[in-house]
C-alpha positions, -999 to +999 in steps of 0.1 A: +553+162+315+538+193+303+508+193+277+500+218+252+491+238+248+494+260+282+470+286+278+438+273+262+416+293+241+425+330+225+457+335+244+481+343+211+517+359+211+531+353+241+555+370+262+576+352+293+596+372+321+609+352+350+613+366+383+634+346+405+615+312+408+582+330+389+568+333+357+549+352+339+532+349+306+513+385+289+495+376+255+472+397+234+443+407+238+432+428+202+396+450+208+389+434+242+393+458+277+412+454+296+441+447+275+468+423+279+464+393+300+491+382+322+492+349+336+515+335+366+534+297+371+557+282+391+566+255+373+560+261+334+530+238+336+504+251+360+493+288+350+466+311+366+456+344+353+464+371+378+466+411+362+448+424+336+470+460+332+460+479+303+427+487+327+413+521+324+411+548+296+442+570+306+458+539+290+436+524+264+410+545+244+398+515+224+364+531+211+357+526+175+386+503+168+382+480+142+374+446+147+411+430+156+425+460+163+438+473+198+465+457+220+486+439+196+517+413+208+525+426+246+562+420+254+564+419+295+598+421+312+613+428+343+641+450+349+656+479+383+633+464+404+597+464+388+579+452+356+579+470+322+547+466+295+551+472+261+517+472+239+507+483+206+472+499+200+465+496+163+442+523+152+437+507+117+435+468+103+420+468+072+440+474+037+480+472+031+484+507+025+486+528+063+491+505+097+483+533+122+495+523+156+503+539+191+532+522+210+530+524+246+552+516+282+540+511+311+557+498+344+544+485+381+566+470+408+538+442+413+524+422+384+489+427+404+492+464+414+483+495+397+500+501+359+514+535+356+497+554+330+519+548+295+546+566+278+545+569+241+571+553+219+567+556+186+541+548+161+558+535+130+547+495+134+539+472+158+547+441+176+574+463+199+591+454+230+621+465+253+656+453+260+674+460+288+714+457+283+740+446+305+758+478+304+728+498+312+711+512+284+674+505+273+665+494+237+630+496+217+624+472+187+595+472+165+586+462+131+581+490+103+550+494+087+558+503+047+526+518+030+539+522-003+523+498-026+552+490-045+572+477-017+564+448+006+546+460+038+567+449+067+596+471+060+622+458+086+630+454+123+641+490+140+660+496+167+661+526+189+675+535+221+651+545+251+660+570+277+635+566+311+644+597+330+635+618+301+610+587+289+614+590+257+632+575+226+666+589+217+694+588+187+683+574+155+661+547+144+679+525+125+666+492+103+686+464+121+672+435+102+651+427+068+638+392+077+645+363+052+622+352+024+595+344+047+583+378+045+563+393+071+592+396+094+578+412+130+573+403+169+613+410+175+627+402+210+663+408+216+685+385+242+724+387+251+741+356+256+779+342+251+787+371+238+764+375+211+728+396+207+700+373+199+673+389+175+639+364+177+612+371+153+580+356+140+574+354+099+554+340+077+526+355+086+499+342+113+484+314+094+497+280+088+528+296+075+540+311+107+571+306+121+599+318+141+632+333+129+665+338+154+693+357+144+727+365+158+753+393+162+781+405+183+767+441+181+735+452+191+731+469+154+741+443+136+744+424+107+727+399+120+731+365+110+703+339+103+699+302+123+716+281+103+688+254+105+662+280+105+634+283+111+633+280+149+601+263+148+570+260+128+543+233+121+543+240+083+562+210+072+538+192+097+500+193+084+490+158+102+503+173+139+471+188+161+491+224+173+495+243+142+504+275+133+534+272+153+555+309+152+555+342+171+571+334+210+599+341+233+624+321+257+629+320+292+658+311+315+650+288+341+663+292+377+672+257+371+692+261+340+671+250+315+656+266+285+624+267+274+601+286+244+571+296+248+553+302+209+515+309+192+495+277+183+463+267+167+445+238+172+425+232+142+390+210+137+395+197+102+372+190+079+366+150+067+357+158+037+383+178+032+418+170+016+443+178+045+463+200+023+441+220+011+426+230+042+439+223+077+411+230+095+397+262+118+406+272+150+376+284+168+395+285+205+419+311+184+454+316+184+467+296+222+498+296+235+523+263+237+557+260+256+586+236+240+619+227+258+646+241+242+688+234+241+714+253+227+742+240+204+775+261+189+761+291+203+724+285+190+693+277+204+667+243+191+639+229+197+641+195+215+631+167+195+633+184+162+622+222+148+582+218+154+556+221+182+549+191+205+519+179+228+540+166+253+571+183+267+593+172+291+591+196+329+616+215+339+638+202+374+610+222+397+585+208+416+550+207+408+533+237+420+493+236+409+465+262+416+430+257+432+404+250+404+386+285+389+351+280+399+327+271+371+299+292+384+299+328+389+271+341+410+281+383+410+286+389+443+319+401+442+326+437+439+346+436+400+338+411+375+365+382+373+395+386+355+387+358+328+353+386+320+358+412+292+339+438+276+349+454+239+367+478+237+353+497+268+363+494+305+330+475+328+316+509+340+281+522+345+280+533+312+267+496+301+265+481+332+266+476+373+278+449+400+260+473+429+226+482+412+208+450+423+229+429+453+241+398+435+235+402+401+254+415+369+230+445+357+237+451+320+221+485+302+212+478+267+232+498+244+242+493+209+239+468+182+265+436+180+279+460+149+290+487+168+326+497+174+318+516+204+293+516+236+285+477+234+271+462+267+286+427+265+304+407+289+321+372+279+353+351+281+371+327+264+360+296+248+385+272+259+374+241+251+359+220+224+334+206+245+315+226+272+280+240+284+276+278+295+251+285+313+229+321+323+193+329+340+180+364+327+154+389+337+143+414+310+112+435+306+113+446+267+082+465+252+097+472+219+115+448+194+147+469+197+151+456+227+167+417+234+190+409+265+205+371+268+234+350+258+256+353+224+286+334+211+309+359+191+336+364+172+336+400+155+313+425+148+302+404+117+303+369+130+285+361+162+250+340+172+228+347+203+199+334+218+174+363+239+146+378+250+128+404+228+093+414+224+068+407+192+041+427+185+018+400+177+029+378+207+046+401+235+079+390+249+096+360+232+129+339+229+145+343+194+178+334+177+196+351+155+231+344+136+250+362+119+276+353+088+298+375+078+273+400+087+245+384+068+216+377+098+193+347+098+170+338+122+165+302+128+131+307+146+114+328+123+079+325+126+083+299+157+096+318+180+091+307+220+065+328+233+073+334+271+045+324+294+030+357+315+040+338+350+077+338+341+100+364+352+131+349+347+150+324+315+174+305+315+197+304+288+225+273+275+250+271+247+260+231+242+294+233+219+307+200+206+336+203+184+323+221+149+290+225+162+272+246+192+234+250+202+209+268+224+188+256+249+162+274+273+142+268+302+115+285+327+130+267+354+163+253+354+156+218+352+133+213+324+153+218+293+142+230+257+168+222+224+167+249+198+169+224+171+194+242+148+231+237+145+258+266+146+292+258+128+315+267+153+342+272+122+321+303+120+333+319+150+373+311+137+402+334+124+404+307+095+368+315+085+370+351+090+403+353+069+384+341+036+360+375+034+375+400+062+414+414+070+414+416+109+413+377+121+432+374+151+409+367+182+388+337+190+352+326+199+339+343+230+304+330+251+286+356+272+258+379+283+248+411+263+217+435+262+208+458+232+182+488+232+183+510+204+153+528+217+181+548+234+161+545+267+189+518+282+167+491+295+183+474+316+187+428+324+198+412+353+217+383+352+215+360+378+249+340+376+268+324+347+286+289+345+309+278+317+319+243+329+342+214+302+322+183+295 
């Protein structure tokens, strides 16, 4: 059996391309670099992260992108011989009047080697991807972005034929589908099968509404007709079920005949006091991803066991094909930062930081503020578990308060926590907290914060998480360890919580390692290793 979902923490909107006996999953990856995360299987169940493409500048320009923009809904084929990538960077989140947007191509005959740099598409929506038809020709589908206030924003699904030698779009766009009266009709994927194009889409929006829409036609163009028993799948019927959200996915052909769908999910922490349909809970690992076994019946496709995700799902007819354990501690001895370690919105370069400068340690130059949009030094990864310990040892020298190195859990630009060295003027250099709600700042210590004896060089920092709450710890030694007796809602650090002040909710919590110095004089911390391991 398979349990769900697949990919734990943020992994939302996936994509799945099979290559002979392999798989491959890309999901999004919004205003974190490198964009697009592509993940490998050989048996639906086991799955290891192995490219992260969208790597350097030539092909993603992320700086001063709004807090869930960038790489929007990946779609990840394979076609002739190599590997095409289609990704979104949207320019602009907030508001329901202009969606600006970049659509992008880029192909590699390896799903490890180097991307080429991308070909524009088009720019007017997002969620695209590419379809490659039997007789040849190349199609591009995308949502339409409507700004006109007096008509709903997601205009339609267009289609377009793509021409590679001249690599670029060709003949007319034209509006092949409207949605039903889910609204928010976008993430279209187009299959051919018996005779018939398949048009899959995602609606409802990507809340506890979502769901997925699949529509027919014996023409590429159209008119499409819907599922008779739509929708495809979605958990909103379902509030009592654990993976939620259930919507925005694609299928996969197995080299053993089956069939299989791969969808966005939420696992929510709920509330006790709270009625169950009022509020369903927040999702602090994000948007995940979840596979479901799928059968097809008069020439359309279902979900085994009934129209809504499960936790269980039967394995395909493949043997079991597992990878070695990632290691829970990484010590920075290796030449690039792991692929599970991302930096916002700007490629890992000397700009904010070094794997070279000191032999064994990650070197991180203090840059901006946690608000910035632009030249933030800040390395994390995922949260993917409810319960788990990080763990980090620091060296930092500040003389000014505007300096503070150490570890931070973060959402956005507006919802984050850390816990760091600074310096005080009345009692030199320090550990303080500070969090941050909706971009108001507190600072749990105030007045009582941990004065760092003169003989210590080095602290240790730990965030505890346990299900709706986290904490910091510290220590001079690694052994000895100091609680920072507050607690920090990890709700806080969820789309659902972000949704009921902000527009742009579509990440998930982060733990990592930062330094700030708005001095402008780039003082730099050392980092000794860091260790995120489940309890």
């Amino acid at each position: 059996m398979i349990t769900n979902p697949i990919l734990t923490g943020f992994n939302p909107d996936p994509s799945i391309c099979r290559v002979g006996e392999d798989y491959y999953i890309a999901t999004s990856t919004f205003e974190w670099f490198p964009g697009v995360m592509i993940y490998h299987s050989k048996d639906l169940k086991n799955w290891k992260l192995v490219s992260t493409p969208v790597n350097r500048i030539s092909q993603l320009n992320m700086l001063g992108n709004p807090d869930s923009g960038g790489v929007w809904a990946p779609a990840l084929s394979y076609h002739d011989g190599k590997f095409w990538l289609i990704y979104s960077d949207v320019k602009e989140v907030q508001g329901n009047n202009w969606k600006d947007v970049y659509n992008y191509l880029i192909t590699c005959e390896t799903i490890d080697g180097e991307w080429s740099d991308p070909v524009f598409m088009n720019s007017s929506g997002f969620d695209p991807s590419l379809f490659h038809d039997d007789n040849g020709k190349k199609y591009f589908v995308n949502m339409v972005w409507d700004y006109r206030p007096y008509h709903h924003s997601f205009y339609g699904i267009a289609l377009q034929e793509y021409d590679h030698e001249q690599k670029k779009l060709i003949g007319k766009s034209e509006i092949i589908f409207k949605g039903t009266d889910r609204k928010l009709t976008e993430a279209p994927h187009l299959y051919k099968l018996n005779g018939y194009y398949y048009l899959l889409t995602a609606e409802g929006g990507t809340k506890y509404e979502h769901a997925s829409t699949i529509a027919r036609s014996k023409t590429i163009n159209g008119v499409y007709e819907v599922h008779p028993d739509n929708p495809l799948i979605s958990s909103w019927s379902h509030p009592e079920i654990e993976l939620q959200k259930a919507g925005h996915g694609s299928i996969v052909h197995t080299h053993t005949d089956e069939w299989y769908f791969v969808h966005l999910t939420g696992r929510p922490l709920k509330r006790p006091e709270t009625p169950l349909l009022e509020n369903r809970g927040y999702c602090p690992l994000g948007r995940e991803t979840a596979i479901q076994k799928m059968y097809w019946e008069n020439d359309w496709p279902y979900i085994e066991g009934g129209n809504f995700p499960k936790k269980e799902v039967e394995s395909p007819a493949i043997d079991e094909v597992p990878w070695e354990n990632e290691p829970t501690k990484i010590d920075f001895d290796q030449e690039k930062l792991p692929l599970n370690f991302q930096t916002l919105r700007i490629p890992f370069t000397e700009e904010i930081g070094s794997l070279s400068a000191r032999k064994g340690y990650l070197r991180l130059y203090g840059r901006e503020s946690f608000n910035s949009l632009f030249y933030k030094s800040l390395v994390a990864r995922r949260w993917q578990h409810f319960t788990f310990e990080a763990i980090t040892k620091v060296e930092f020298s500040p003389s000014s308060f505007l300096q503070l190195a150490g570890m931070t859990n973060y959402y956005n630009t507006k919802n984050w926590s850390s816990i760091h060295i600074t310096f005080n003027e009345e009692k030199g250099k320090i550990i303080d907290v500070m969090d941050s709600d909706n971009g108001r700042i507190t600072m749990p210590l105030l007045g009582n914060e941990v004065v760092i004896p003169d003989n210590v060089s080095a602290v240790f920092f730990k965030t505890i998480v346990n299900h709706n709450h986290y904490q910091y710890a510290y220590s001079f030694d690694g052994e000895q360890w100091t609680l920072i007796e507050y607690l920090f809602d990890s709700l806080k650090l969820s789309d659902d919580y972000v949704v009921e002040t902000q527009e742009g909710f579509f990440t998930g919590a982060f733990v990592g390692m930062f330094a700030i110095d708005t001095t402008g004089s780039r003082l730099f911390a050392d980092f000794d290793f860091f260790e995120y391991e489940e309890k």
